[in-house]
Short mmCIF file of the C-alpha atoms (twelve columns), coordinates in Angstrom:
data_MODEL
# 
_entry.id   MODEL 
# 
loop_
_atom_site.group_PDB 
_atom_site.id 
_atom_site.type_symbol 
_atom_site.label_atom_id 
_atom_site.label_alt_id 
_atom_site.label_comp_id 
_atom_site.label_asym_id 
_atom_site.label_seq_id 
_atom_site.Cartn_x 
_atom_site.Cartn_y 
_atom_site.Cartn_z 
_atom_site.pdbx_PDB_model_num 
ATOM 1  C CA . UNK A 1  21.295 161.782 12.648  1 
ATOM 2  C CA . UNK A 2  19.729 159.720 10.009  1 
ATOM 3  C CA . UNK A 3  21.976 157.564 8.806   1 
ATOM 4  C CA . UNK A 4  21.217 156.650 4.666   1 
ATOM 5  C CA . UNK A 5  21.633 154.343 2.485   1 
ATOM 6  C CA . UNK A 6  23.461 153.503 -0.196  1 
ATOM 7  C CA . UNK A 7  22.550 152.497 -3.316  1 
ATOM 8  C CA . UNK A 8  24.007 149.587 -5.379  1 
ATOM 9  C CA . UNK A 9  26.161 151.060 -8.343  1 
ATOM 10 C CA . UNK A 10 23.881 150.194 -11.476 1 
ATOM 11 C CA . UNK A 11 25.335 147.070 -13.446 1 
ATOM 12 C CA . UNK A 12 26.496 147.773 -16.917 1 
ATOM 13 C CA . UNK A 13 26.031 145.685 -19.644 1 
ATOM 14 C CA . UNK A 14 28.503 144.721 -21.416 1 
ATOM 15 C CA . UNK A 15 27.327 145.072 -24.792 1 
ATOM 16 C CA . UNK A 16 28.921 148.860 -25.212 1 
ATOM 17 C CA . UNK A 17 32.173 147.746 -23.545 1 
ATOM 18 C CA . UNK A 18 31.904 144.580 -26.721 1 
ATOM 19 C CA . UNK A 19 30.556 147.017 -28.885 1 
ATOM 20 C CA . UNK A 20 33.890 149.946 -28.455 1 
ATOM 21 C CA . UNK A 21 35.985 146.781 -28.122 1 
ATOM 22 C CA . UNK A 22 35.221 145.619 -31.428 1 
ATOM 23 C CA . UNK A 23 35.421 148.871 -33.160 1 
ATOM 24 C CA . UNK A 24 38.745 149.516 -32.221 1 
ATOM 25 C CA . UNK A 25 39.831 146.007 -33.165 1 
ATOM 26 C CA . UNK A 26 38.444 146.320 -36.548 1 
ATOM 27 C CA . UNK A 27 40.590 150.012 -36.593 1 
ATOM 28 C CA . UNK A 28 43.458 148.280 -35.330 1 
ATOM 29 C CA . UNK A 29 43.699 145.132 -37.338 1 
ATOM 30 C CA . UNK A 30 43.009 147.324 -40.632 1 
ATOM 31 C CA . UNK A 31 46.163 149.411 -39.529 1 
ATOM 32 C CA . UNK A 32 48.643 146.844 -38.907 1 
ATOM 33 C CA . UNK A 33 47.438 145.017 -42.143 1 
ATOM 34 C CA . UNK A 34 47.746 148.632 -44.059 1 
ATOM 35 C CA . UNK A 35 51.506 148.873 -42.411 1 
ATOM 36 C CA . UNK A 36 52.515 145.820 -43.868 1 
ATOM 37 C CA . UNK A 37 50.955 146.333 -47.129 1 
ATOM 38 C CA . UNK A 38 52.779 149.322 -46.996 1 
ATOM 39 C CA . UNK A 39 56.072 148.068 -46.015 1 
ATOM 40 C CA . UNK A 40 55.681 144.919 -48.369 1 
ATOM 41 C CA . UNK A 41 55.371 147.288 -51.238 1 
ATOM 42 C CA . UNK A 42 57.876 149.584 -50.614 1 
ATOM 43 C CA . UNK A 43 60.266 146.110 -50.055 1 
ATOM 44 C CA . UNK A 44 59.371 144.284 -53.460 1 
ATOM 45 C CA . UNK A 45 59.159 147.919 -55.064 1 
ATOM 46 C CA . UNK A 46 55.436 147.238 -56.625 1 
ATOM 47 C CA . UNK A 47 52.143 149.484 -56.683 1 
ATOM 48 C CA . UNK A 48 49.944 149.252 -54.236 1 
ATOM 49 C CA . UNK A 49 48.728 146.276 -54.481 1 
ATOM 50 C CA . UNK A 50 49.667 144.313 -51.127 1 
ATOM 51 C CA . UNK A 51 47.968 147.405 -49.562 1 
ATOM 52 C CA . UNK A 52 44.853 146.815 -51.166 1 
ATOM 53 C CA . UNK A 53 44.813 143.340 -51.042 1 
ATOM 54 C CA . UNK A 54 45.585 143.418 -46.779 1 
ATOM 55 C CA . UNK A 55 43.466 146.038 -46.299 1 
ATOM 56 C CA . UNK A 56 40.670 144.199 -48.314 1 
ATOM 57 C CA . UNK A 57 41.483 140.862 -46.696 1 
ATOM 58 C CA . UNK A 58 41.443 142.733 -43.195 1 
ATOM 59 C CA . UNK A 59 38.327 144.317 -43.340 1 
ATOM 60 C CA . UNK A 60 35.946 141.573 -44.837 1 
ATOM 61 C CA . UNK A 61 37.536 139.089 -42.543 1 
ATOM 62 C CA . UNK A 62 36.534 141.646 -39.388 1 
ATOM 63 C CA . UNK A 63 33.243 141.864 -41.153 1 
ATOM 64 C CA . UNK A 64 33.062 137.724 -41.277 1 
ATOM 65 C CA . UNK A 65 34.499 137.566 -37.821 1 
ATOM 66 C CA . UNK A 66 31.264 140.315 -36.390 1 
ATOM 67 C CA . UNK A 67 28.700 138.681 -38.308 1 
ATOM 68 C CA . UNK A 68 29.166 135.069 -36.484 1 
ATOM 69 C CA . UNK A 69 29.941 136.786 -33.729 1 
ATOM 70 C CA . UNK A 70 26.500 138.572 -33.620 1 
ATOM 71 C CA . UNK A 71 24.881 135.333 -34.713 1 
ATOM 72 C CA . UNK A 72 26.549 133.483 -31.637 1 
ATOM 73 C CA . UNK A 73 25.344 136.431 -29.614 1 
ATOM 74 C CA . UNK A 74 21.661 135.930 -30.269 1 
ATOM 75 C CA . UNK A 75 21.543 132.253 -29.880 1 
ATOM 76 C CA . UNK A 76 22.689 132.692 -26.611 1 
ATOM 77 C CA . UNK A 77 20.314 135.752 -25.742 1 
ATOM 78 C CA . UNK A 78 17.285 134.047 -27.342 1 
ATOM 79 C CA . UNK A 79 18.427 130.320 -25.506 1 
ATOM 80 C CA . UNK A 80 18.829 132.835 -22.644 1 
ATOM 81 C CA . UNK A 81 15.228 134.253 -22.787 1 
ATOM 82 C CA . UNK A 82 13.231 130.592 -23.564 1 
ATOM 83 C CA . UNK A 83 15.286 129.423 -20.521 1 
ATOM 84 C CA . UNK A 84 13.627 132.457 -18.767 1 
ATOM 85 C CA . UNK A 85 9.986  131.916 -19.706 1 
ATOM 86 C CA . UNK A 86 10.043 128.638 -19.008 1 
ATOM 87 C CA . UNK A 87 10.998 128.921 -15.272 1 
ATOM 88 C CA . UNK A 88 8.281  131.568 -14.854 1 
ATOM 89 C CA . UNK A 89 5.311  130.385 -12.612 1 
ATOM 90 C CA . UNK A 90 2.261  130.949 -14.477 1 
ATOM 91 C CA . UNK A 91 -0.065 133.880 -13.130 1 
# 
């Protein structure tokens, strides 16, 4: 009997896990905002206009939130890689 192997489960990265995890924070966060726009409107008797403004304020604050987010990101990666290079032996 020949006895096999296993193999080492392959390591997933984590950027999809970050990637799905932001997504549905950015759907959540523009949800709660919209219920309280939504509820604050209905309250004070107005148009929509706490809607809007929540919903506005939620989404470009997600949007601020992912874009130094990203920018932290690639520091890191591109520290990451000249770290990487430089410990290489020459060939």
């Amino acid at each position: 009997m020949k006895i096999v192997k296993k193999r080492p489960a392959p390591i997933m990265t984590s950027s999809s896990n970050e990637g799905s995890g932001h997504g549905v924070e950015l759907a959540l966060l523009v949800l709660v905002y919209l219920l309280i726009g939504i509820g604050l409107d209905a309250w004070l008797n107005t148009q929509p206009i706490f809607t809007i403004a929540l919903v506005l304020l939620a989404v470009i604050g997600q949007f601020v939130k992912t874009y130094y987010v990203y920018n932290a990101r690639m520091k890191q990666l591109e520290q990451e890689r000249a770290e990487s290079t430089r410990a290489r032996p020459e060939q």
